[in-house]
PyMOL commands that place a pseudoatom at each C-alpha (Angstrom):
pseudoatom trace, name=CA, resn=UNK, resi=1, chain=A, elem=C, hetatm=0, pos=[88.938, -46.508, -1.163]
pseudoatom trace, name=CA, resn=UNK, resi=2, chain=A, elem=C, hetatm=0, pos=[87.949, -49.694, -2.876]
pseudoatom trace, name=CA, resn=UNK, resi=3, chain=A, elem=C, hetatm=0, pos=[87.386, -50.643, -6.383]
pseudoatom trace, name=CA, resn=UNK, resi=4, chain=A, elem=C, hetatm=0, pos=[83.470, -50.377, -5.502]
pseudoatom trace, name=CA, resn=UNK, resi=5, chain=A, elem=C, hetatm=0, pos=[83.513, -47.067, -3.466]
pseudoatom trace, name=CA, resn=UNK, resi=6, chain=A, elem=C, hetatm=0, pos=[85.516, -45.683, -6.413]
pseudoatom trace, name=CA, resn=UNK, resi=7, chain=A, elem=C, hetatm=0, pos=[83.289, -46.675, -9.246]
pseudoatom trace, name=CA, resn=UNK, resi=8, chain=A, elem=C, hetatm=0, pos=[80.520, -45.234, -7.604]
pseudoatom trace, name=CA, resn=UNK, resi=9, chain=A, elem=C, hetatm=0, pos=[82.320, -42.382, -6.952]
pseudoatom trace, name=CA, resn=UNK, resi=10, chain=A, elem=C, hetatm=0, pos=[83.015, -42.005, -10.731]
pseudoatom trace, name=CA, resn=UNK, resi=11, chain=A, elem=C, hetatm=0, pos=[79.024, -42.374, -11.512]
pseudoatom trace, name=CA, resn=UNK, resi=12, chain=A, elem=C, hetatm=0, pos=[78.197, -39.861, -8.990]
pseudoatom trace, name=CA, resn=UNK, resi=13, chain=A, elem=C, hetatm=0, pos=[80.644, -37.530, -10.513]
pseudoatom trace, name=CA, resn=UNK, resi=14, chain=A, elem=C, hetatm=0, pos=[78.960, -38.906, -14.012]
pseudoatom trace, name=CA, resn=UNK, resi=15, chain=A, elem=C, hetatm=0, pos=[75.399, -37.856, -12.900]
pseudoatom trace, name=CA, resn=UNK, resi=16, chain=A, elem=C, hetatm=0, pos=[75.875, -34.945, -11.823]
pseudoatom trace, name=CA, resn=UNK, resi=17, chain=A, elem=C, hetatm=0, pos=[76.305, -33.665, -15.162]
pseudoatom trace, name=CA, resn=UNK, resi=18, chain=A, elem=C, hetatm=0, pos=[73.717, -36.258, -16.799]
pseudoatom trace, name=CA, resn=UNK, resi=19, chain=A, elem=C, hetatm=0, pos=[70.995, -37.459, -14.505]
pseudoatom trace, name=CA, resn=UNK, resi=20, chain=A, elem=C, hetatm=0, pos=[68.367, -34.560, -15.094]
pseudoatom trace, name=CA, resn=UNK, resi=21, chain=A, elem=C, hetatm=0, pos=[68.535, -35.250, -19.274]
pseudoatom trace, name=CA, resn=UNK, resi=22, chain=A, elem=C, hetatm=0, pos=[66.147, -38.050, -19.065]
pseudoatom trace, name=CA, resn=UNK, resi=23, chain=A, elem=C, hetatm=0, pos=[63.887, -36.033, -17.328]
pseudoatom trace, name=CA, resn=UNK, resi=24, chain=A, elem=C, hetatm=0, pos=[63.991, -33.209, -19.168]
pseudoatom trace, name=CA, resn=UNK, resi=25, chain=A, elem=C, hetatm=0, pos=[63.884, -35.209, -22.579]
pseudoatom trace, name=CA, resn=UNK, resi=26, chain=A, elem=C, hetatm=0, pos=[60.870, -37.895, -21.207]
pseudoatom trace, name=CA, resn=UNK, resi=27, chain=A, elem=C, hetatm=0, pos=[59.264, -34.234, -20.102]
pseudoatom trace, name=CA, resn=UNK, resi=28, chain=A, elem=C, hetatm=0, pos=[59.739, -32.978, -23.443]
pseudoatom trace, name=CA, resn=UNK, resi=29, chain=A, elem=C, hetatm=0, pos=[58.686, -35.744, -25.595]
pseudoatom trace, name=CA, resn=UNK, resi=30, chain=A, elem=C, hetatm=0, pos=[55.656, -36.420, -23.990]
pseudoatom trace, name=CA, resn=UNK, resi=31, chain=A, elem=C, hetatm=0, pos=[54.289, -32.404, -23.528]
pseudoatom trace, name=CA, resn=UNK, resi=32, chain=A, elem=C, hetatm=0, pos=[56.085, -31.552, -27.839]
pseudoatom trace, name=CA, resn=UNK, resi=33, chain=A, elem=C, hetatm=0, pos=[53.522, -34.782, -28.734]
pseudoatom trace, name=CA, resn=UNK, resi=34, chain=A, elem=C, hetatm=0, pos=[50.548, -33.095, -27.340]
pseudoatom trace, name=CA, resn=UNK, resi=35, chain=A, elem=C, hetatm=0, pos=[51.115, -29.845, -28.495]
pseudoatom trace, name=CA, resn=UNK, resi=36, chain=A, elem=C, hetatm=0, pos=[51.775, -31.146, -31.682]
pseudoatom trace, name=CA, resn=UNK, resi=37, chain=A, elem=C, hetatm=0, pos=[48.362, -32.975, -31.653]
pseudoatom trace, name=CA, resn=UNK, resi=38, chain=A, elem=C, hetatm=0, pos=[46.561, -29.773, -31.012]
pseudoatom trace, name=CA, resn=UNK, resi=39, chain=A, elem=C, hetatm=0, pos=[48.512, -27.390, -33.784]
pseudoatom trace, name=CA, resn=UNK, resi=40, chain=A, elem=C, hetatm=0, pos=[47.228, -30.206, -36.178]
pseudoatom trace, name=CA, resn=UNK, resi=41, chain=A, elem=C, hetatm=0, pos=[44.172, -31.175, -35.052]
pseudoatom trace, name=CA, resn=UNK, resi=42, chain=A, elem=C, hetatm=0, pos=[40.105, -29.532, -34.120]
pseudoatom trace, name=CA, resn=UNK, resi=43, chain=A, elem=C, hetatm=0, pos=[39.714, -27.622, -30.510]
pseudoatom trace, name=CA, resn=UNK, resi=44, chain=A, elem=C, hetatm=0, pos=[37.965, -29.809, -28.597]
pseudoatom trace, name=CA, resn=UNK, resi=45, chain=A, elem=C, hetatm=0, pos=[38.025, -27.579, -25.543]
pseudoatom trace, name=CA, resn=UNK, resi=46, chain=A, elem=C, hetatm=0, pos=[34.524, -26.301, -25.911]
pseudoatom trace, name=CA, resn=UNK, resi=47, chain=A, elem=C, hetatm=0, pos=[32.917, -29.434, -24.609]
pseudoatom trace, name=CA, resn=UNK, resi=48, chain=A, elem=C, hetatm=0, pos=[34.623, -29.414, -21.519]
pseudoatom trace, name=CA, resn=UNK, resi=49, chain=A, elem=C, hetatm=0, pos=[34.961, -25.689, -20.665]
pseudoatom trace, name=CA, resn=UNK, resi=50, chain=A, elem=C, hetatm=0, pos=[32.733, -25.620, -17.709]
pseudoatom trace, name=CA, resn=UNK, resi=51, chain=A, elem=C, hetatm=0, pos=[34.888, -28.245, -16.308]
pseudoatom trace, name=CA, resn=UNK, resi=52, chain=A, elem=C, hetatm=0, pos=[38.083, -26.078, -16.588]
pseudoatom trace, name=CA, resn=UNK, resi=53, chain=A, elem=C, hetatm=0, pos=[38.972, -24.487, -12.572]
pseudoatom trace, name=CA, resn=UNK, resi=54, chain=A, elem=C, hetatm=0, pos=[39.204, -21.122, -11.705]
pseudoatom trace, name=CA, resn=UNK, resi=55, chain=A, elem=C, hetatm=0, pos=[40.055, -18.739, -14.135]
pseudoatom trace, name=CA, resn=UNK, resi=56, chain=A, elem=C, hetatm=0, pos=[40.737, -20.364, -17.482]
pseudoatom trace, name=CA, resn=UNK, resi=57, chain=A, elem=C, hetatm=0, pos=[36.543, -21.613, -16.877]
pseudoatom trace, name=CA, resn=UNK, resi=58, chain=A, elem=C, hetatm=0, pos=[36.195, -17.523, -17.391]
pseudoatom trace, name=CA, resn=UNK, resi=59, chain=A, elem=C, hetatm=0, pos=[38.186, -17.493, -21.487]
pseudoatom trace, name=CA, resn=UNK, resi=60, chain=A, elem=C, hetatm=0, pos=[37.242, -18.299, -24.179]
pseudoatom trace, name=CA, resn=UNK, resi=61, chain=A, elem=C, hetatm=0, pos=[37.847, -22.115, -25.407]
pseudoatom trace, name=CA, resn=UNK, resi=62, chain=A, elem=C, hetatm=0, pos=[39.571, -21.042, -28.300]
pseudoatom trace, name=CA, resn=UNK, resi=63, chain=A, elem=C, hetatm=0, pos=[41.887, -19.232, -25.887]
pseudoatom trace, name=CA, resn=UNK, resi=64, chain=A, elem=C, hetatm=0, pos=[42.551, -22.318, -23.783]
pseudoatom trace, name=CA, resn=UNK, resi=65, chain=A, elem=C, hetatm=0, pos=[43.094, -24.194, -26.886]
pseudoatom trace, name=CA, resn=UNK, resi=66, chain=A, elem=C, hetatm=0, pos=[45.670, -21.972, -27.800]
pseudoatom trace, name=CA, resn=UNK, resi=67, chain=A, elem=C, hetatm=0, pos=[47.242, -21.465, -24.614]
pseudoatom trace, name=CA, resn=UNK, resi=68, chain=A, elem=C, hetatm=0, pos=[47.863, -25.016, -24.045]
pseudoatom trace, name=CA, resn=UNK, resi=69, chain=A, elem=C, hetatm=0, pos=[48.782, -25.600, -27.437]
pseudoatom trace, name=CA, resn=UNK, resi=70, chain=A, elem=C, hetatm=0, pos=[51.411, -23.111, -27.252]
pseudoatom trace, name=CA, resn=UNK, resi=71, chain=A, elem=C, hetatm=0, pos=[52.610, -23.967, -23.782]
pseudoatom trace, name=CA, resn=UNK, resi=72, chain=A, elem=C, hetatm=0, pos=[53.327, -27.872, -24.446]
pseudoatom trace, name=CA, resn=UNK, resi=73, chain=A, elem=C, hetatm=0, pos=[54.724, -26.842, -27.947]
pseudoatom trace, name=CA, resn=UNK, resi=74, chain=A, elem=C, hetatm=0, pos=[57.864, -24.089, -26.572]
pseudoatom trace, name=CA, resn=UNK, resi=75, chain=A, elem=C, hetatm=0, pos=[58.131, -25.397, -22.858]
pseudoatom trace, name=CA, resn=UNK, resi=76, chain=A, elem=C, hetatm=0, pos=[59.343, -28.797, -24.421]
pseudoatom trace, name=CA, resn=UNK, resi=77, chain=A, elem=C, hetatm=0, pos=[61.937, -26.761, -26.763]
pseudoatom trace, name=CA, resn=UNK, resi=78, chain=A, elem=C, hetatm=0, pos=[63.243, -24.727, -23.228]
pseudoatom trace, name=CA, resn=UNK, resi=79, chain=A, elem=C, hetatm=0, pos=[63.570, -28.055, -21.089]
pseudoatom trace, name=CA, resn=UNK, resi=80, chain=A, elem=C, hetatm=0, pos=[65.108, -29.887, -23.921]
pseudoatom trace, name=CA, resn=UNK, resi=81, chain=A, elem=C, hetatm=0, pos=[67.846, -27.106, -24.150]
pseudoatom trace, name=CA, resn=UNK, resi=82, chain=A, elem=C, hetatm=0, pos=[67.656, -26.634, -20.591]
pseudoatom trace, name=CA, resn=UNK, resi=83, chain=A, elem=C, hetatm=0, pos=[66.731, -22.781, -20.546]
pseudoatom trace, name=CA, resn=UNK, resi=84, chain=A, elem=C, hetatm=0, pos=[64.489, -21.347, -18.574]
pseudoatom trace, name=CA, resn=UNK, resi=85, chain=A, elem=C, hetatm=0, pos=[63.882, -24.912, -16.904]
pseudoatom trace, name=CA, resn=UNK, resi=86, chain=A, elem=C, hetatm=0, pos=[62.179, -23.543, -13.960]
pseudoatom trace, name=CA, resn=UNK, resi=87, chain=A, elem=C, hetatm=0, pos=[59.787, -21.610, -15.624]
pseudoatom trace, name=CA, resn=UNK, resi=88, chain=A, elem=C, hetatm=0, pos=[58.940, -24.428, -18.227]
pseudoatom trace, name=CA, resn=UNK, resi=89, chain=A, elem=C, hetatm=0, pos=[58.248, -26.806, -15.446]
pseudoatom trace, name=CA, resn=UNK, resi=90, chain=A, elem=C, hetatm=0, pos=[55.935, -23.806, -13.500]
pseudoatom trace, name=CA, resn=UNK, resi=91, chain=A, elem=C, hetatm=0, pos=[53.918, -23.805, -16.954]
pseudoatom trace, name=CA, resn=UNK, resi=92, chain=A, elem=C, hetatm=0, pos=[53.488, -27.516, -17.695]
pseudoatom trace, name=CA, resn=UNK, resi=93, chain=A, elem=C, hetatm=0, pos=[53.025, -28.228, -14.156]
pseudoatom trace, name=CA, resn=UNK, resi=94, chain=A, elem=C, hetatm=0, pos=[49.728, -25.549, -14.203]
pseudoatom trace, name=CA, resn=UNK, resi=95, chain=A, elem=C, hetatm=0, pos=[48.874, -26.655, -17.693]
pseudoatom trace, name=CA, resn=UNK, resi=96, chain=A, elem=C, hetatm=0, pos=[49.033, -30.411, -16.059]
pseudoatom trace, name=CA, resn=UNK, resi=97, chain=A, elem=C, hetatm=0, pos=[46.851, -29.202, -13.284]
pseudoatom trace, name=CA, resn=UNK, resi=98, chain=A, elem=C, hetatm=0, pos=[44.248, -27.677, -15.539]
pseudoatom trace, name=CA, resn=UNK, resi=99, chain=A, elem=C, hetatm=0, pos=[44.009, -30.727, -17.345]
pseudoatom trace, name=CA, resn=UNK, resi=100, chain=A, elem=C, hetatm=0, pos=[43.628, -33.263, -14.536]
pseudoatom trace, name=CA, resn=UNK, resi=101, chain=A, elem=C, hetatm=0, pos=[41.013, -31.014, -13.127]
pseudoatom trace, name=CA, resn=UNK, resi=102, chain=A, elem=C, hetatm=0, pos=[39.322, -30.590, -16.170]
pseudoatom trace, name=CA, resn=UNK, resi=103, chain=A, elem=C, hetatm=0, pos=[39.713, -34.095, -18.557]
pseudoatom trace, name=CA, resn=UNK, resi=104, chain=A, elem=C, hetatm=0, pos=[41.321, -36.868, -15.949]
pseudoatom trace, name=CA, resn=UNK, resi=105, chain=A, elem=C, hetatm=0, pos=[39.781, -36.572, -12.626]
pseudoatom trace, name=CA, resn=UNK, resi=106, chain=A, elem=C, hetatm=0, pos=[37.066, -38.284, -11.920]
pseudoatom trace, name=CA, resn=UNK, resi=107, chain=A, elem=C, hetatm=0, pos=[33.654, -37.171, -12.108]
pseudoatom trace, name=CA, resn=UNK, resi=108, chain=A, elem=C, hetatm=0, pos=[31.854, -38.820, -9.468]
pseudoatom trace, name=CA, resn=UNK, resi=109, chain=A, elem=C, hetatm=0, pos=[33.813, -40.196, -6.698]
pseudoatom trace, name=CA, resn=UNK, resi=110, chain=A, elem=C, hetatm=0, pos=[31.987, -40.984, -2.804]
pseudoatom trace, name=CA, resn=UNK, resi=111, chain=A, elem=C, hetatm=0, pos=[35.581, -43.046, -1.234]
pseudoatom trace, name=CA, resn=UNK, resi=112, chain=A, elem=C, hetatm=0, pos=[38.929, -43.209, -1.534]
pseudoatom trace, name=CA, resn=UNK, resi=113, chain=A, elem=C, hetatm=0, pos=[38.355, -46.447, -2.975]
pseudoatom trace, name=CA, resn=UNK, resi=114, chain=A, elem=C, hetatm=0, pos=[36.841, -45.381, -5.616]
pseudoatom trace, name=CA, resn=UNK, resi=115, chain=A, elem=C, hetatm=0, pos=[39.411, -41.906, -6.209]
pseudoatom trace, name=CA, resn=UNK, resi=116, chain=A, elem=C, hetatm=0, pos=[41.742, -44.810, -6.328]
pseudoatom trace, name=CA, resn=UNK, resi=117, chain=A, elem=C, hetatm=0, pos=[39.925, -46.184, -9.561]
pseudoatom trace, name=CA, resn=UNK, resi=118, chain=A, elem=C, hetatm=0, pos=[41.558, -43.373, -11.350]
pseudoatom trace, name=CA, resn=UNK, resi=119, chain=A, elem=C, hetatm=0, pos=[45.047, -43.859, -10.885]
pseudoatom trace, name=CA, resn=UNK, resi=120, chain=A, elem=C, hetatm=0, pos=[45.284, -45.690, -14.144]
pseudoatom trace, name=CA, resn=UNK, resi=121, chain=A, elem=C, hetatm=0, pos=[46.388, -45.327, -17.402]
pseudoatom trace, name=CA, resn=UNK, resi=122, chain=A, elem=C, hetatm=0, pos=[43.103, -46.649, -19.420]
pseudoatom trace, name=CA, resn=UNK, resi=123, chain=A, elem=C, hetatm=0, pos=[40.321, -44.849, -18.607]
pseudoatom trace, name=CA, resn=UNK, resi=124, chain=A, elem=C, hetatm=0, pos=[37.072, -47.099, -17.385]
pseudoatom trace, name=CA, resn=UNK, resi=125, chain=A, elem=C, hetatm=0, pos=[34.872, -44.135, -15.980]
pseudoatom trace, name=CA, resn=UNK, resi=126, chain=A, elem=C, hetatm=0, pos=[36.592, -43.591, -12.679]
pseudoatom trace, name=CA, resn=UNK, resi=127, chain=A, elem=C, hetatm=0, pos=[39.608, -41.001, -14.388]
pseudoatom trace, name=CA, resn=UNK, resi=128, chain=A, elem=C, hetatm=0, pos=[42.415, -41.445, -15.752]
pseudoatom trace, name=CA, resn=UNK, resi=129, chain=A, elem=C, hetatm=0, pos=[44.966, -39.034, -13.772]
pseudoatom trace, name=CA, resn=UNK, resi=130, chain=A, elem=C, hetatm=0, pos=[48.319, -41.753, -13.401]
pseudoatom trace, name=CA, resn=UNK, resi=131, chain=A, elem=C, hetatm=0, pos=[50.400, -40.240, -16.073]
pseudoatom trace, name=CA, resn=UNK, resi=132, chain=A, elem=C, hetatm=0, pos=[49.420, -36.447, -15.245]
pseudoatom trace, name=CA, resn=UNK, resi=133, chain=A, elem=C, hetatm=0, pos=[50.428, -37.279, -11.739]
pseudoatom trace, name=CA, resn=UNK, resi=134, chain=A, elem=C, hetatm=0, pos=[53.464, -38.772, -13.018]
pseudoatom trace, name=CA, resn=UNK, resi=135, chain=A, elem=C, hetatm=0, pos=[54.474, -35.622, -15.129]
pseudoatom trace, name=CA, resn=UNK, resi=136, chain=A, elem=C, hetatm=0, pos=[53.986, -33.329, -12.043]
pseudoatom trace, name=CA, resn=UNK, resi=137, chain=A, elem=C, hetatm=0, pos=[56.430, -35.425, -9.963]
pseudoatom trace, name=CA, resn=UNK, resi=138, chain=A, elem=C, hetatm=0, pos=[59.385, -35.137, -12.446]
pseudoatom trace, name=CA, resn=UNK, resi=139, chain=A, elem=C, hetatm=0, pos=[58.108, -31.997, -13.382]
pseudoatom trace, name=CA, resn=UNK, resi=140, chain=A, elem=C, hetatm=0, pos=[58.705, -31.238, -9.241]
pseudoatom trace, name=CA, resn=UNK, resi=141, chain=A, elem=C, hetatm=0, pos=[61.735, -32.557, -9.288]
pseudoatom trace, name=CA, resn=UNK, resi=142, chain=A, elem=C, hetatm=0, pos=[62.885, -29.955, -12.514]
pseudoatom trace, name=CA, resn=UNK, resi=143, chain=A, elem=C, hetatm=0, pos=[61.386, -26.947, -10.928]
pseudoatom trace, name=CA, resn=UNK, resi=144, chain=A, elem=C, hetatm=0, pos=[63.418, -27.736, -7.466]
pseudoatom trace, name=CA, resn=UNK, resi=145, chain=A, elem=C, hetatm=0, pos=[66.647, -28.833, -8.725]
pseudoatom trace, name=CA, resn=UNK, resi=146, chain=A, elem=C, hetatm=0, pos=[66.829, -27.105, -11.962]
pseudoatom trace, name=CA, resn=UNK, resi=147, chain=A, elem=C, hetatm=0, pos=[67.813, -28.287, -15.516]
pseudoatom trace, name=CA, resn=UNK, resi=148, chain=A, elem=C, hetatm=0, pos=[71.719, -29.170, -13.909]
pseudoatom trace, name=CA, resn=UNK, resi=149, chain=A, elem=C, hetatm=0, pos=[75.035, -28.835, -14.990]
pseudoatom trace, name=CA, resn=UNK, resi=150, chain=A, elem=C, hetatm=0, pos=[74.426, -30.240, -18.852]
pseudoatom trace, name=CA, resn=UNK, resi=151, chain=A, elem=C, hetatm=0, pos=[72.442, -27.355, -19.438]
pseudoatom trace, name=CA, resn=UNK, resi=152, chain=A, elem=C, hetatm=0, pos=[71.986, -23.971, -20.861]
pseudoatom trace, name=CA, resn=UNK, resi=153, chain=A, elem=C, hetatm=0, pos=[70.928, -22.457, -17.853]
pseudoatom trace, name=CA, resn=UNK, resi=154, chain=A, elem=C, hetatm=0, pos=[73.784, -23.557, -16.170]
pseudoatom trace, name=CA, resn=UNK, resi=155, chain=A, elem=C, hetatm=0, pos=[76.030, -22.567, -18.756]
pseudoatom trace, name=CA, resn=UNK, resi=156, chain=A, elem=C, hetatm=0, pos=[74.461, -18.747, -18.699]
pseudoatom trace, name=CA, resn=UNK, resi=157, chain=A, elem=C, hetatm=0, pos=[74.625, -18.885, -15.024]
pseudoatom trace, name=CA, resn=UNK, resi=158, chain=A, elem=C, hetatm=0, pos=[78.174, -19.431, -15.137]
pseudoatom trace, name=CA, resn=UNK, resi=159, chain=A, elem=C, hetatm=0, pos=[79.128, -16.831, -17.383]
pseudoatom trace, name=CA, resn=UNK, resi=160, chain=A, elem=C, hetatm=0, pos=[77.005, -13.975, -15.390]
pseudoatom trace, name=CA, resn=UNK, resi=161, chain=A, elem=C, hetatm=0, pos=[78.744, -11.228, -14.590]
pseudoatom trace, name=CA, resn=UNK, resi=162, chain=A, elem=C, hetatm=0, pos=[79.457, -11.045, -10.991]
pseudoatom trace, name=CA, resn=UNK, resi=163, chain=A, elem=C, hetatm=0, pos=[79.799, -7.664, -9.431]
pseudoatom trace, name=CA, resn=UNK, resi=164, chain=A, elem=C, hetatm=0, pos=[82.436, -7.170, -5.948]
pseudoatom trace, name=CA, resn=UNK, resi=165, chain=A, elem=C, hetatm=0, pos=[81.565, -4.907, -3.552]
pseudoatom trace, name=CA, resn=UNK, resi=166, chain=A, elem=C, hetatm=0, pos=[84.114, -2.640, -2.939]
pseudoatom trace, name=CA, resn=UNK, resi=167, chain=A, elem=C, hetatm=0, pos=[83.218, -0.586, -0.185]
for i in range(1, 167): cmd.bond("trace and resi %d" % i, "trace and resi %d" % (i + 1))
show_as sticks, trace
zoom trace
């Protein structure tokens, strides 16, 4: 094996422990800041609760607020420890869904073209759904590969009891 084979070897071996932390931690960041916004600051939700889909449109704003606000405040803490990493990602990924529908699709669209508009990060009247998109595609990646080895998760799944069969 040569010098190159073997150093990327090494790095493979290397992320395998590490390369779901900056996902998990970017994840985190960005869902804690949110939450964090909401727990100190006025529901806004009731001006755009007819916009919310199928069946948070049916609660109570105040309930939405909540919900959210609690979601993006203890999913962060569970993928930054990496517990319950799957489950996290399930609820920021349909709290990320709620929100593009509701907040950063567009309103109006009649082409593709103009659907396109919205894949930005400023919004100029067309949406603004580039970053949610963006947090369901790590978030994806989280809830199929788990939080990996550098993880709680992984640590409790290696100490489970495992039961023979003795038959």
């Amino acid at each position: 094996m040569n010098a190159i084979n073997r150093a990327f070897s090494s790095f493979d071996n290397f992320a395998g422990w590490t390369a779901d932390i900056p996902l998990r931690l970017f994840l985190a960041w960005e869902f804690f800041e949110s939450g964090w916004e909401k727990f100190n600051g006025g529901n806004w939700f009731g001006d755009l609760q007819a916009s919310f889909p199928f069946p948070f449109n049916l609660v109570p704003a105040q309930f939405n607020w909540q919900l959210s606000m609690w979601v993006e405040l203890v999913a962060p803490l569970l993928l930054m420890l990496g517990l319950g990493t799957r489950l996290a990602s399930v609820t920021l990924i349909i709290l990320t869904v709620v929100a593009i529908a509701a907040v950063h699709w567009p309103a109006d669209w009649s082409s593709l073209a103009e659907l396109a508009k919205g894949y930005a990060i400023t919004d100029q009247g067309y949406g603004n759904f580039k970053l949610p998109l963006i947090y369901l595609v790590v978030l994806l990646a989280l809830l199929l590969r788990g939080a990996g080895r550098l993880s709680l998760d992984h640590w409790l799944w290696q100490r489970r009891p495992t039961t023979t069969n003795t038959a």
